[in-house]
C-alpha positions in Angstrom: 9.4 -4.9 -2.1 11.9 -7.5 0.0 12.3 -9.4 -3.4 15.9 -9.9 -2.0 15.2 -10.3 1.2 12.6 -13.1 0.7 15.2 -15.4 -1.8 17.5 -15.0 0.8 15.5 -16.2 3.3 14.3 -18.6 0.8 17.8 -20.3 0.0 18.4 -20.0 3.8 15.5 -22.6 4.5 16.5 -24.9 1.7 19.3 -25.9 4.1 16.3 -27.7 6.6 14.9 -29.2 3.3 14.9 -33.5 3.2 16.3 -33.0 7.1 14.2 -36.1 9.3 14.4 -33.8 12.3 15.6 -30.2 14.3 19.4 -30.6 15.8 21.1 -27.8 16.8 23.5 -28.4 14.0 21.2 -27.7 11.1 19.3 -24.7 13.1 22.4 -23.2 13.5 23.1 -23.0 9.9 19.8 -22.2 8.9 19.7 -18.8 11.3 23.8 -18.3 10.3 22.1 -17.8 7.0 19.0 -16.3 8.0 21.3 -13.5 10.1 23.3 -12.8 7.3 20.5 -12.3 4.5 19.1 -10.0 7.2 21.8 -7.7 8.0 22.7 -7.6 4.0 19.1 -6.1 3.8 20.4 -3.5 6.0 18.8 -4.8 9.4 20.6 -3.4 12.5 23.0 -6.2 13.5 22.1 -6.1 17.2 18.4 -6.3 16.4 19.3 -9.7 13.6 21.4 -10.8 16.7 18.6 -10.9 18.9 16.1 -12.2 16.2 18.2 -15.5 15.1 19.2 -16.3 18.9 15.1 -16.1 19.6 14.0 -18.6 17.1 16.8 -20.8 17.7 16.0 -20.8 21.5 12.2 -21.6 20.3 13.4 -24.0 17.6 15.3 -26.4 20.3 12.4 -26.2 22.8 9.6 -27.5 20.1 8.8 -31.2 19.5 8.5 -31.3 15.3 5.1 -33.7 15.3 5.5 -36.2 12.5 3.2 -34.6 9.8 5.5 -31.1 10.0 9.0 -31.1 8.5 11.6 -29.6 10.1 11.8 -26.4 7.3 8.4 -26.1 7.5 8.3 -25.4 11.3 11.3 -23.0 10.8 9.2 -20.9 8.4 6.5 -20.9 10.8 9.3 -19.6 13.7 10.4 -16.7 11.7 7.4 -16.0 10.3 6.1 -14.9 13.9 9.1 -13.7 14.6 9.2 -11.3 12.1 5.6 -10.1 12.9 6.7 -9.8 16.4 9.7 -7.6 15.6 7.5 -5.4 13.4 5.2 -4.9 16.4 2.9 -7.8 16.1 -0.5 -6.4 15.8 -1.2 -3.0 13.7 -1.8 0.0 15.8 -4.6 2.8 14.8 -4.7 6.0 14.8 -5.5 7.8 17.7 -8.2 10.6 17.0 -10.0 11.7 20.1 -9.8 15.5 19.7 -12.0 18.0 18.3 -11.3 18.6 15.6 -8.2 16.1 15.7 -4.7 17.3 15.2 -1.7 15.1 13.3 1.3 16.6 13.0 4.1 15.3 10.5 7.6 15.3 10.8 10.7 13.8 9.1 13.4 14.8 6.8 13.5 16.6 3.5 12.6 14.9 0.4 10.9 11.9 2.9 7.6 12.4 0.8 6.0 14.2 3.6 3.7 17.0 1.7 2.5 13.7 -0.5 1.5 11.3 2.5 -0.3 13.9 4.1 -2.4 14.1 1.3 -2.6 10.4 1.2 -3.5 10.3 4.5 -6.5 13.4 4.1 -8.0 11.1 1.5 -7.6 7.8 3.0 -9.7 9.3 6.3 -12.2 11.3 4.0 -12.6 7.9 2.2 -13.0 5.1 4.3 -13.3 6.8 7.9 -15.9 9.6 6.3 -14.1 12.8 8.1 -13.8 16.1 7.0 -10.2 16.9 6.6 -8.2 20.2 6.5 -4.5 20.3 5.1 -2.2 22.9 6.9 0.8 24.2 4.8 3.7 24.8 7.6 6.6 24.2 5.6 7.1 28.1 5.1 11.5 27.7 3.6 10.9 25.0 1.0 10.0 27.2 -2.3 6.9 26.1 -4.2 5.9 24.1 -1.0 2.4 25.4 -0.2 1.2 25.0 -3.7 3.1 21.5 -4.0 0.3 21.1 -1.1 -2.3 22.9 -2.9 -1.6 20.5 -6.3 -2.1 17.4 -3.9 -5.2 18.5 -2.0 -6.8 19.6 -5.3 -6.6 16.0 -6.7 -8.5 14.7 -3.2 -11.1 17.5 -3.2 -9.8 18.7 0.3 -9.2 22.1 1.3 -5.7 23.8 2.2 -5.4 26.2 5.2 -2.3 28.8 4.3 -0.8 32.3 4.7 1.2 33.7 2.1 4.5 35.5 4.0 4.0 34.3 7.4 6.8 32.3 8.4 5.7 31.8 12.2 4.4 28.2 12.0 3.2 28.6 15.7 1.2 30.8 14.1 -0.2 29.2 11.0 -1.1 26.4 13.3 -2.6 27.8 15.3 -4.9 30.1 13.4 -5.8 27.0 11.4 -7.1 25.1 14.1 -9.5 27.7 14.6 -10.5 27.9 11.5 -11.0 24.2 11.4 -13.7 24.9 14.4 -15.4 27.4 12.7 -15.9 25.4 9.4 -16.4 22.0 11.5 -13.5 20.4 10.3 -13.0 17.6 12.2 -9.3 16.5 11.6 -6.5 19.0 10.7 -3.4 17.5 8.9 0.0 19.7 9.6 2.6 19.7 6.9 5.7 21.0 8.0 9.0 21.5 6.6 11.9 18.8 6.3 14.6 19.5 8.3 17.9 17.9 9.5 18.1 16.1 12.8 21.7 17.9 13.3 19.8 21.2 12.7 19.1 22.5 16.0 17.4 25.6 15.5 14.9 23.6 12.9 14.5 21.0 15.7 13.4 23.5 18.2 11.0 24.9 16.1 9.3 21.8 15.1 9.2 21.2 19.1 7.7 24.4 20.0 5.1 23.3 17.3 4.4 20.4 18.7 3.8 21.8 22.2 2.0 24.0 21.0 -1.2 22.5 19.2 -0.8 19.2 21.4 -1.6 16.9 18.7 -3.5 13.7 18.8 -0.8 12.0 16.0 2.9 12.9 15.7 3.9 10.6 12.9 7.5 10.5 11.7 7.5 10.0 8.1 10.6 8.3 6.4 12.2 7.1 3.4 12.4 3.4 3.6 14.8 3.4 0.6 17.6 4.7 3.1 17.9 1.6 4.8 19.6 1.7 8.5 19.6 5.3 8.0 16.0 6.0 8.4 16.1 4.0 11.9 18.9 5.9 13.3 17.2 9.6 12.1 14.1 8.0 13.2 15.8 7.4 16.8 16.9 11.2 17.1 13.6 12.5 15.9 12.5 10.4 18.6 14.4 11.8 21.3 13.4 15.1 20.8 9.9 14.7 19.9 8.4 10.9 21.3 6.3 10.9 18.1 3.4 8.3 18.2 4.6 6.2 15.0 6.7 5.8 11.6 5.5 6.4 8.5 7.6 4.4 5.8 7.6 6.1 2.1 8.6 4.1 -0.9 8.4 1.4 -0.2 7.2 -0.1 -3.7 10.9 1.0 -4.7 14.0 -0.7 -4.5 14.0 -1.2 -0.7 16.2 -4.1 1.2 13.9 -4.0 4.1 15.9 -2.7 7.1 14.0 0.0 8.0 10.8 -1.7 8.3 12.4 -4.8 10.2 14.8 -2.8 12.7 12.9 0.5 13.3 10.5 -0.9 15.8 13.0 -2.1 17.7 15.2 0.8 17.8 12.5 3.7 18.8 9.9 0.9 20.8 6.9 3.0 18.5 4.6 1.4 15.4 5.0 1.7 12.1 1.3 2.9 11.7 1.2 2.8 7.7 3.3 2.6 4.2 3.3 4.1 1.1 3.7 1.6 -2.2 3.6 3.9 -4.6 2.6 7.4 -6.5 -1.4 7.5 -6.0 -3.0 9.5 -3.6 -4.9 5.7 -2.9 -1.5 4.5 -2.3 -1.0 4.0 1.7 -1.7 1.4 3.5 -2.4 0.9 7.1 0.9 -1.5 8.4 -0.1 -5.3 9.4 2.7 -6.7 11.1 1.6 -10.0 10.0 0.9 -9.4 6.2 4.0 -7.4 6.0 6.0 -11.1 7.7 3.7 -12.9 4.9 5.0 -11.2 1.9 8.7 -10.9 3.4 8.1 -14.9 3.5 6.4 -15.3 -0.5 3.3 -15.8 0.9 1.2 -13.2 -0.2 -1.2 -10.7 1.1 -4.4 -12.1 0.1 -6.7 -10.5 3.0 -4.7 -6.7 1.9 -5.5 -7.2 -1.5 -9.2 -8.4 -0.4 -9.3 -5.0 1.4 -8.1 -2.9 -1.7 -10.6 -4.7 -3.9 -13.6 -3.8 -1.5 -12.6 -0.2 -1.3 -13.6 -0.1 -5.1 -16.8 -2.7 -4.9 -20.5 -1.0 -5.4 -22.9 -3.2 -4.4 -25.2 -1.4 -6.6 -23.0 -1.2 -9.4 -22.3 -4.8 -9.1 -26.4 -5.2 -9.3 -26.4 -3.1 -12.3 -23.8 -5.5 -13.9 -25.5 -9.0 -12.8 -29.1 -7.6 -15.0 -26.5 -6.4 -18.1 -25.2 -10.3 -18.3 -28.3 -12.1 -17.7 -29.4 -9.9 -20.7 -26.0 -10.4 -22.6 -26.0 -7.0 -22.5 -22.2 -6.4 -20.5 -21.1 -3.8 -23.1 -17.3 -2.2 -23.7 -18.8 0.6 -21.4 -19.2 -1.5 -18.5 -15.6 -3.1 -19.3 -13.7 0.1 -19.4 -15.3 0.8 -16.2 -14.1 -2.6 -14.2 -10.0 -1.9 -16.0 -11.0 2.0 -13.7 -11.4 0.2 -10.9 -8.6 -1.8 -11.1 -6.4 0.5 -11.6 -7.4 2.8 -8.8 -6.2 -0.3 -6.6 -2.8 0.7 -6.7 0.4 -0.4 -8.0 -0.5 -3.7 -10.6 2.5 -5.6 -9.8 2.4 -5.3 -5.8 -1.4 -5.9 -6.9 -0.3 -9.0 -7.9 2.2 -10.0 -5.7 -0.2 -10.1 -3.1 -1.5 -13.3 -4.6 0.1 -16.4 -3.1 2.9 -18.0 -5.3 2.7 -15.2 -7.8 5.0 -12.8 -6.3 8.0 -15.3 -6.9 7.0 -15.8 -10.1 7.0 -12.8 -11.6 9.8 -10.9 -9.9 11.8 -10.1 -12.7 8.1 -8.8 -14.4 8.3 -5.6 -15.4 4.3 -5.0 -15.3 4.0 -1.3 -16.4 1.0 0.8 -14.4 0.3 1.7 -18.1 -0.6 -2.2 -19.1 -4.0 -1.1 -19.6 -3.1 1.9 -21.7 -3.4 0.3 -25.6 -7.3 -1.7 -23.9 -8.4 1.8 -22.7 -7.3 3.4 -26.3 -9.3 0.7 -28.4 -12.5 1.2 -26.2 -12.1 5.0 -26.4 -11.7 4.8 -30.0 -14.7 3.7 -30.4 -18.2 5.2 -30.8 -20.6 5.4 -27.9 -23.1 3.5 -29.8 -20.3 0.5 -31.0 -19.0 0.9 -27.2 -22.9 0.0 -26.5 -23.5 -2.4 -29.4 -20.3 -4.3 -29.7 -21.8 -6.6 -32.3 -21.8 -3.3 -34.9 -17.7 -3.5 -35.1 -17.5 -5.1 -38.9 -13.8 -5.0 -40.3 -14.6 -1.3 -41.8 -15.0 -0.2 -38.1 -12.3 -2.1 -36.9 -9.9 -0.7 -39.0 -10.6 3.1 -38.0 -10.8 2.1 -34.6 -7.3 0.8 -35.0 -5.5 3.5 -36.9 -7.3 5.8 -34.3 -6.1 4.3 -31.5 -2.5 3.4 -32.4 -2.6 0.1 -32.6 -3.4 -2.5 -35.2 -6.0 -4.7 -36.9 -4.8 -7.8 -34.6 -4.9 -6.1 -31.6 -8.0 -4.8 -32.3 -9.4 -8.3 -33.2 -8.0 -10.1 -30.6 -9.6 -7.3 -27.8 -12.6 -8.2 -29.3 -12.5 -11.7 -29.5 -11.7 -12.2 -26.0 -14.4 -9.7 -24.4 -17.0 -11.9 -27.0 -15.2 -14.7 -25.2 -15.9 -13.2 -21.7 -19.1 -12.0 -21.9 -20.3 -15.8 -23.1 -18.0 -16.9 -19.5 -20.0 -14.3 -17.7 -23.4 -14.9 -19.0 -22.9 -18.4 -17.5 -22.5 -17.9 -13.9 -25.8 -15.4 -13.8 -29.0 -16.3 -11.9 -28.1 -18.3 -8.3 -24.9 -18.6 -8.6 -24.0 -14.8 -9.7 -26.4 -14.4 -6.6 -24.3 -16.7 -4.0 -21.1 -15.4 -5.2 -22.7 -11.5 -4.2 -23.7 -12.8 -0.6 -20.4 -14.3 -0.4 -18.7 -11.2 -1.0 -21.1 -9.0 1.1 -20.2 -11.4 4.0 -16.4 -12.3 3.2 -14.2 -9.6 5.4 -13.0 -7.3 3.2 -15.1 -8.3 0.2 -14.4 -8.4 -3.1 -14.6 -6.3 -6.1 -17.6 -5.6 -8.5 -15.9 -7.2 -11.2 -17.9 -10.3 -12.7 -15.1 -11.0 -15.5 -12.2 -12.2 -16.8 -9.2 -9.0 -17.9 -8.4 -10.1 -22.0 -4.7 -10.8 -22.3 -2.8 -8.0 -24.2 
């Protein structure tokens, strides 16, 4: 995401680099620069204006100390400018009802019906609530069981009626069932509709006045650019949501939408979706988001992701199998799980400082993992458990049966020998320290005490 944005920006700052000192000549080129790589990633031109003319005013009132170079301090300017135009500090949900209502709006094909499942898991998850999907997109054929598929995948339940198209209605009736079951946060899907449709608009109004929810969150396709912030604008008008939802924006995005839309409708963007997987949202940090624009990386995000996945126990489990040398092929297949459930392996990766530059033009496939998994599942339980069983015989079924060859096989197993030698050599105090340090770091870190063999 912003990969053009960010070189822009990049090349913009090169222009400050080997300067002895701010003038407002070289400032002004620099933000001429900056401006334009902005409003080529589809910014609003008013709200590039306004950004450019800010940092140059701070820029000409700062005293560069000695040990800071002038491009240095200009990355440092935009950087807080950028979280500042994004909102500057996340904003939370607001669930104070009982059970707590969010109601979703956008346009069609915004991803609407996905993020609300997203959303259903993500609170069940982390928050521990008890959600309840309600299907009020009644016109959009094979909508309610589009819902249905999604909820089914989370394990949360779906509140419908088949041929009622009074959404007032559905809502309405679902919120009571949500008090009779104890749900305690109800989730309305509705249908997409066009801003210039007046008669959908209404009805999405009445809706809302209707159930008085806690959340009205405007979901939107970040991959339409400037468009998204002027929909988001007339959605806005009619409805005062509470915040923007960006969708796909692990896609081909320039960035506009998330850099302009805060400015246009004065509400958050609360969280984004990077990708396919129902774990795929994240809550929207201002700052992270300004990091990554910048190449910097989202280490404290990825920190997050990575504790989402860590079992304290499992990771207990683990530290007894390597002071035993007994980390086995089961215990491996189960760390590559848990990485993968992180999300998307290049914005994974990108996250890390320095990386995200570097492998840009990457194609890392989700499936990376795909010919690892098929070795390991090609084997038997007991040569899974007993690794030191796989003579060249054994080897060479597990190949054929797996789709891959004698080398690949070879090398897998070479490297996990490899590993678990690594592993077995930071057990005892150390493996301890490095638990505490997780337990205490924020965020924490993942369960997984080894290295990821090189296909």
């Amino acid at each position: 995401m912003f990969e053009n944005l960010s070189d822009r920006l990049e090349r913009s700052f090169k222009i400050l680099k080997g300067e002895g000192k701010i003038t407002e000549i070289n400032v002004a080129e620099t933000l001429k620069d900056v401006r334009r790589a902005l409003t080529e990633a589809d910014v609003n031109y008013k709200v590039a204006k306004t950004f450019v003319d800010t940092v140059k005013k701070k820029a000409m009132g700062m005293n560069v100390l000695t040990a800071v170079k002038p491009g240095q301090l200009m990355v440092k300017l935009v950087h807080d400018e950028l979280a500042e135009l994004m909102g500057g500090d996340a904003a939370e949900l607001k669930l104070q009802g009982r059970p707590s209502i969010i109601l979703m709006s956008g346009l069609q094909g915004s991803g609407k019906t996905t993020f609300s499942g997203k959303l259903a898991n993500m609170l069940k998850k982390k928050q521990h609530k008890n959600p309840l999907l309600v299907a009020c997109d009644v016109y959009r054929p094979a909508a309610i069981q589009q819902l249905k598929v999604v909820a089914e995948q989370i394990g949360v339940p779906v509140y419908s009626e088949d041929g009622n198209k009074n959404v007032v209605e559905i809502a309405n009736n679902a919120i009571k069932e949500a008090k009779a079951k104890s749900y305690d946060v109800v989730i309305i899907d509705t249908a997409g509709r066009l801003a210039v449709d007046e008669e959908m608009m209404d009805e999405i109004e009445r809706l809302k006045n209707a159930v008085n929810p806690d959340e009205t969150l405007f979901v939107v396709d970040s991959m339409t650019g400037q468009d998204a912030v002027n929909t988001a604008k007339t959605f806005n008008d009619r409805l005062d949501f509470d915040g923007v939802v960006l969708t796909k924006l692990d896609g081909d995005t320039r960035g506009g939408a998330a850099l302009s839309i805060r400015t246009v409708v004065t509400k958050p963007i609360k969280f984004v979706g990077t990708g396919e997987k129902m774990e795929a949202i994240d809550v929207f940090h201002p700052s992270r988001m300004a990091d990554r624009i910048l190449g910097m990386g989202d280490i404290v995000s990825l920190v997050e992701r990575a504790q989402e996945q860590f079992d304290e126990e499992e990771a207990k489990r683990l530290q007894k199998k390597i002071q035993k040398n007994k980390f086995d092929f089961n215990d491996f297949l189960g760390q590559i799980q848990q990485i993968k459930k992180m999300g998307n392996l290049k914005d994974l990766a990108s996250m890390i400082p320095g990386v995200g530059k570097a492998i840009k033009d990457v194609d890392i496939d989700d499936n990376a993992f795909k010919g690892i998994e098929a070795i390991i599942l090609s084997m038997t339980p007991k040569e899974r458990t007993n690794p030191e069983l796989l003579n060249t015989s054994r080897r060479q079924r597990i190949a054929k049966g797996s789709g891959t060859n004698i080398q690949d096989v070879n090398r897998l197993i070479k490297q996990f020998d490899q590993t678990r030698k690594m592993m077995k050599m930071v057990t005892g105090s150390k493996m301890t320290q490095m638990m505490n340090a997780m337990k205490h770091m924020k965020g924490g870190m993942p369960g997984m005490p080894g290295g990821m063999p090189k296909m």
